[in-house]
N, C-alpha and C positions, 0 to 999 in steps of 0.2 A: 251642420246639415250637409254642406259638402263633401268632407270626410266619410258621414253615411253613407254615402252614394258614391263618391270613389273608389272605397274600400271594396265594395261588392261588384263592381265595373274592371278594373284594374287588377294587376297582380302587386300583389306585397309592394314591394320596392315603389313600381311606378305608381300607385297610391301617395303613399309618402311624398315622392318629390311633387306629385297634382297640389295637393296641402300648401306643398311650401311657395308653388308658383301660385296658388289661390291667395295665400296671407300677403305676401309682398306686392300683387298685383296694386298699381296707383287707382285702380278704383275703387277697391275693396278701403284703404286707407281714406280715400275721399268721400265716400257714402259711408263709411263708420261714423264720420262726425258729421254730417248733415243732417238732418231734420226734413227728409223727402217719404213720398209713400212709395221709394224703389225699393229699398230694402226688404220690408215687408212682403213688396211683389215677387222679391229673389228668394224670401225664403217659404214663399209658396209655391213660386217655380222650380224649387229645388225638391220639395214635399212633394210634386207633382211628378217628377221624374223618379224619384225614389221610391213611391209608392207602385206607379206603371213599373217599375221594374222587379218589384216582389211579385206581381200581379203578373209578370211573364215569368217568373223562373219557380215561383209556388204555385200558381195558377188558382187563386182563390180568390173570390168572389170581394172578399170584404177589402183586400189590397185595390182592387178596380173600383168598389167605390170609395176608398180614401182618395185613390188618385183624381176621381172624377170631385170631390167635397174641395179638395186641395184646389185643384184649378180653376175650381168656381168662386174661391175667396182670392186667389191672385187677380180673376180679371175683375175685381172689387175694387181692388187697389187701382190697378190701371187694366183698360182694357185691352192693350197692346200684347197682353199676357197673351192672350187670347190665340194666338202662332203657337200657343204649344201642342194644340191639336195636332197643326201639320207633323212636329218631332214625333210624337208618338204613333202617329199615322205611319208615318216612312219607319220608325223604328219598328214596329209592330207587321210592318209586308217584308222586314227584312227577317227577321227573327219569328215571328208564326201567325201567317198567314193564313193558315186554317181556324185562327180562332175569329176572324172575319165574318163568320155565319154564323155566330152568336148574338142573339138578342139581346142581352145583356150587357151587347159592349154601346149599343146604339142607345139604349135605355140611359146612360148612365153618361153618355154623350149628352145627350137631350136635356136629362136632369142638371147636368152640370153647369148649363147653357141658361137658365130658369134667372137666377138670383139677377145676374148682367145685364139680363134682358129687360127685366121688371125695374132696375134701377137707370138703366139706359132710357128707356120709358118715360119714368120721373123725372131724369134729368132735360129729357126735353121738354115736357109739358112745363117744367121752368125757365126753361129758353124761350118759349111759346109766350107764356104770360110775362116773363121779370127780365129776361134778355138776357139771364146767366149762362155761361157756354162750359163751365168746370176746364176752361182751359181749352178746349178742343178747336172751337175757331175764334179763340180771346184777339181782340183786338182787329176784326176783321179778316184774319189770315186763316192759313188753312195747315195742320199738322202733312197732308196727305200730298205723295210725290204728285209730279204732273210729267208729259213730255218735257215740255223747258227745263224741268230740273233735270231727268232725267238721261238726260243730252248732251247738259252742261259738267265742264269737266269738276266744278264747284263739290256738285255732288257727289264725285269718286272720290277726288284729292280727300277732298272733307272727311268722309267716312273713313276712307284708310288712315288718315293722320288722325283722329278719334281712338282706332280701335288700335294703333302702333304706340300711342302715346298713354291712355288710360286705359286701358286694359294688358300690352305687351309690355310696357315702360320701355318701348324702343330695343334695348337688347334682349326682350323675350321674342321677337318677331324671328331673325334668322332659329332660333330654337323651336320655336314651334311649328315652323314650314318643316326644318329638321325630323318632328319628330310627327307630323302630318306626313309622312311619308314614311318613317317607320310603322303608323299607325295602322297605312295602308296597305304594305307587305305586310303585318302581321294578321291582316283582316279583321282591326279590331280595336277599339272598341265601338263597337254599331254605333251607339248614341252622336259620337262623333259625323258619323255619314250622315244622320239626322239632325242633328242639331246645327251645322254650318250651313247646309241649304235653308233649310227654316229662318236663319239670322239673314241670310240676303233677301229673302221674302218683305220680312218685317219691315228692313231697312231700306227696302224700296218705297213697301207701304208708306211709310211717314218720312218720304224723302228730304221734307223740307227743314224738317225738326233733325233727321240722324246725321246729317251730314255738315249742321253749324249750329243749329238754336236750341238742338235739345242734343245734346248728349247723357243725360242718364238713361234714353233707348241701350245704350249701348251695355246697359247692364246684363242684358239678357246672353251675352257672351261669356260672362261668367263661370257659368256650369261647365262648357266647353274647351276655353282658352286653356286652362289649367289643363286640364287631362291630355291636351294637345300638345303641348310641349314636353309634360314629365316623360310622353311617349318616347325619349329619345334614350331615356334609360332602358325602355327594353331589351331583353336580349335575344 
């Protein structure tokens, strides 16, 4: 699924090497063999970005609602998906803007929003009566940053050392600042300018979990990290 969506993002060559920084990535090796609902969630967040992206460069209808089908079965899995609004948001005022006063893009917004909401629902009125939390404040804590964390240098270190170590494996890090700046002189690829702000959003949101107790947050860097370092092969 990544390869779909590089292939059509990228040129040739830097394709290719996105691939090969995606497969060797220590996360992609570490959620291969787990048994989590990340996976799942990556490969709807991937369908999600891939479909909004036939849906901008074909401009048909039925791509916008795969992409909005697609995002409403990722935030299933976890509802953290849920930030990929914001990427398509910023991708879509960068790339076409005019299509903003369509009705159809809010419709299907809306629609997409339906399933999460109705199971979010559910899951509280079993919090309500059974004291079940699906994880979200198991244990009396809370997934979600505060000032304290946010202040503390706990929560930078953390996140950085996360996403250097299981997602960059450390020497992909000077590589993909490397090529986060070729990325930037070539003006390109948008998803990129989308996709990095959105990931410090999230990763604030659930300050407490991205920066020590939960790192499979950190999957959602996935689609991105790759295509950010192949960028050094540009020419």
């Amino acid at each position: 699924m990544f390869w779909a969506l590089a292939k059509r993002l990228l040129p040739a060559r830097t394709a290719r090497w996105a691939l090969i920084a995606y497969v060797v990535s220590p996360a992609v090796m570490t959620w291969g063999n787990a048994f989590m609902p990340d996976v799942t969630v990556l490969f709807f967040y991937l369908l999600t970005l891939l479909f909004f992206e036939r849906w901008l460069v074909q401009d048909r209808l039925i791509w916008l609602v795969a992409a909005a089908a697609a995002a409403s079965i990722a935030a299933l899995a976890k509802p953290t998906s849920l930030h990929v609004f914001l990427i398509l948001l910023i991708w879509l005022a960068i790339s076409a803007r005019d299509r903003f006063r369509r009705p159809s893009l809010y419709i299907a917004t809306v629609a997409s929003l339906i399933l999460s909401a109705l199971w979010l629902w559910h899951s509280h009125e079993l919090y309500v009566h059974y004291g079940n939390t699906f994880g979200v404040i198991s244990g009396g804590d809370s997934k979600f940053g505060t000032i304290a964390i946010w202040t503390s240098s706990l929560f930078w270190t953390g996140n950085i050392i996360i996403e250097s170590t299981l997602i960059y494996g450390i020497i992909g890090v000077p590589i993909a600042l490397l090529g986060a700046w070729h990325a930037w002189k070539a003006r390109g690829p948008v998803i990129l300018a989308a996709g990095f702000p959105a990931l410090v959003v999230v990763y604030v949101a659930v300050g407490r979990y991205s920066s020590k107790l939960g790192p499979q947050h950190h999957i959602f860097s996935l689609p991105f990290a790759p295509s950010s370092s192949a960028s050094v092969s540009r020419r």
